[in-house]
C-alpha positions as CSV (number, residue, x, y, z in Angstrom):
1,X,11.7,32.0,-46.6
2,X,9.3,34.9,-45.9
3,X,9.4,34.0,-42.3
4,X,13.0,34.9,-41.9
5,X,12.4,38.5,-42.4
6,X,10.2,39.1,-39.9
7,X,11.1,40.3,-36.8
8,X,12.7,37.8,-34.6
9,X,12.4,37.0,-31.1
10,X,14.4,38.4,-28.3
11,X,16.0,41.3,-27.5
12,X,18.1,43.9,-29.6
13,X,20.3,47.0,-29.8
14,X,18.9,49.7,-31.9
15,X,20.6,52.5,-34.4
16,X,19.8,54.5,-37.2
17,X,20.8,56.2,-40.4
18,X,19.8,58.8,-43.0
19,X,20.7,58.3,-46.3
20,X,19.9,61.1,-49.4
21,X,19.5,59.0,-52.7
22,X,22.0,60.6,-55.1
23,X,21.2,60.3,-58.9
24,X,23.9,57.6,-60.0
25,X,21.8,55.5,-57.5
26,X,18.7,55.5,-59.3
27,X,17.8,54.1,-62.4
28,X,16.4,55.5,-66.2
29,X,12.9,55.8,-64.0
30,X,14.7,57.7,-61.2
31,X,13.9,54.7,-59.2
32,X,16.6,53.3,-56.7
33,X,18.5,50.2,-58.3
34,X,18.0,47.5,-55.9
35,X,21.6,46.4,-55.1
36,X,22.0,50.0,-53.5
37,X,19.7,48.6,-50.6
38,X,22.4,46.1,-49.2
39,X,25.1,49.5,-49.7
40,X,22.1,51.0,-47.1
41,X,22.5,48.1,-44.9
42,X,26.3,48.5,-45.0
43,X,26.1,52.3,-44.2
44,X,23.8,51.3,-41.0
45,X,25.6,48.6,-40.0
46,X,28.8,50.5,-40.0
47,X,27.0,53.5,-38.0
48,X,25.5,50.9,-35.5
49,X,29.5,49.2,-35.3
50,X,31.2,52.4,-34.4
51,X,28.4,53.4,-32.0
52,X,28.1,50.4,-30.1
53,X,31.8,49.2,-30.2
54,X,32.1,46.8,-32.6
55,X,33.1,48.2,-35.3
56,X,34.7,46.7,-38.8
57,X,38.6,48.9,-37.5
58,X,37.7,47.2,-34.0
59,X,36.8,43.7,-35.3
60,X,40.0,43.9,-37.0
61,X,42.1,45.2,-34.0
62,X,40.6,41.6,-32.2
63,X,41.7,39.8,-34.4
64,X,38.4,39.0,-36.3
65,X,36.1,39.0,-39.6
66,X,32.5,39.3,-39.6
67,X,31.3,38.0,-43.2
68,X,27.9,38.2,-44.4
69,X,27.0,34.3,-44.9
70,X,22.9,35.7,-45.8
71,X,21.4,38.2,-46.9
72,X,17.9,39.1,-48.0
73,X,15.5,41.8,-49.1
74,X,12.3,42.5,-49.5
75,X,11.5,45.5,-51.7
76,X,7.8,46.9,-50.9
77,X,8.1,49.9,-52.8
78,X,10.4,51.9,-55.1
79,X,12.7,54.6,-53.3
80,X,13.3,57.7,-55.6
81,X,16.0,60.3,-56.7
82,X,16.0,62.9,-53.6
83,X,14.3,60.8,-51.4
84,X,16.2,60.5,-47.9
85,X,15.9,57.4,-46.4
86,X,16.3,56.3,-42.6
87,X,17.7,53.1,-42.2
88,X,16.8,51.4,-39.3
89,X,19.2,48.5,-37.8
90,X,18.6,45.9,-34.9
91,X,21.4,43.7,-33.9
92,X,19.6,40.7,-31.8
93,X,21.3,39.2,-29.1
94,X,22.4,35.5,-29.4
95,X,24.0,33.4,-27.8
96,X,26.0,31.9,-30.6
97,X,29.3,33.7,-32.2
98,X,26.7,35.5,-35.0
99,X,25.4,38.8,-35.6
100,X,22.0,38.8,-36.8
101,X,20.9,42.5,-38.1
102,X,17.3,43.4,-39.4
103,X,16.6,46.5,-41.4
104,X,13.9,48.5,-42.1
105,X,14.3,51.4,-44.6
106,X,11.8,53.9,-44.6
107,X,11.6,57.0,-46.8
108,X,11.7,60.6,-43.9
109,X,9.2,62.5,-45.6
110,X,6.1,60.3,-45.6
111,X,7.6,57.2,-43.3
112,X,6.8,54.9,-45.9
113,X,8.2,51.3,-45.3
114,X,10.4,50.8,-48.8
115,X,12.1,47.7,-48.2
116,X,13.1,45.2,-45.0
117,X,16.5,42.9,-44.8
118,X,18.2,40.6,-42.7
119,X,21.8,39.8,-42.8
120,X,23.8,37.3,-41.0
121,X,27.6,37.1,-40.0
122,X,29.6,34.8,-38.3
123,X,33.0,35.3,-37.4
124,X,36.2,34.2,-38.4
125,X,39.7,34.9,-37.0
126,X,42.4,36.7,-39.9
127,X,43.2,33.1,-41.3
128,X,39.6,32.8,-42.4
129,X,39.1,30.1,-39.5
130,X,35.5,29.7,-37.8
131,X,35.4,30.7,-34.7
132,X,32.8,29.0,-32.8
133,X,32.4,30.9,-29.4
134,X,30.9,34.2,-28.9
135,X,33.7,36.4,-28.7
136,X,34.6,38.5,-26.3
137,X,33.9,41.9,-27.9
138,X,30.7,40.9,-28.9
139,X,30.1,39.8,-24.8
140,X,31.5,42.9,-23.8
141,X,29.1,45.0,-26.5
142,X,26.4,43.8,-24.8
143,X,27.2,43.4,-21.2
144,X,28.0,47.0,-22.0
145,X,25.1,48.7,-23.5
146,X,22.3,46.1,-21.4
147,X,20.1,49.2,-20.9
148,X,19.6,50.3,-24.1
149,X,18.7,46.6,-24.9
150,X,14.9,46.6,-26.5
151,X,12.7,43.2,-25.7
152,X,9.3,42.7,-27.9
């Protein structure tokens, strides 16, 4: 399992968030409650959506879903009330009709590495149907922004 949250091959669009850490986030110990960190992912991955053109509104408008069919987390250390996190997203390119995100949260003041996910979607049309063929949008997203593309 561990080796599915490193950082996979190929090359990736970029984007990233800041996020404060308000109080009813945290816990008795002022620490963040874990199932907050997949609400960080959502908040980057919505960012990285509406600046790369694939957003949930335009998903929608193409007649598709994107649901999350895995998701995992690896908490490395605790995040606190007042911190303000960057969340870090890549979207990998694939071939296959998925989008495969990693995420690296980091708290701003020190750049401490807090905790690293992975999330995987595939996509379905409004009838909850598979669709099986990279769709056009997501094509188009990255025919689009081919520069900005990152290869380690």
């Amino acid at each position: 399992m561990r080796k599915w949250l490193e950082p996979p091959e190929g090359s990736y669009l970029r984007h990233e968030v800041e996020v404060d850490v308000r109080f009813q986030e945290v816990d008795p110990l002022q620490v963040v409650w874990h199932g907050h960190y997949v609400t960080y992912f959502e908040d980057a991955r919505v960012a990285f959506g509406r600046r790369y053109g694939i957003s949930y509104e335009q998903l929608r408008a193409a007649g598709l879903a994107a649901p999350i069919v895995r998701l995992e987390c690896d908490y490395l250390a605790p995040a606190r009330f007042g911190d303000v996190l960057v969340i870090s997203v890549r979207l990998y390119r694939r071939e296959s009709a998925k989008l495969d995100f990693l995420y690296t949260v980091s708290r701003k003041a020190d750049s401490a590495v807090l905790a690293v996910g992975r999330t995987l979607q595939v996509f379905s049309d409004v009838e909850g149907n598979m669709v099986l063929t990279t769709p056009a949008i997501l094509r188009d997203t990255y025919d689009k922004w081919a520069a900005e593309m990152i290869d380690e």
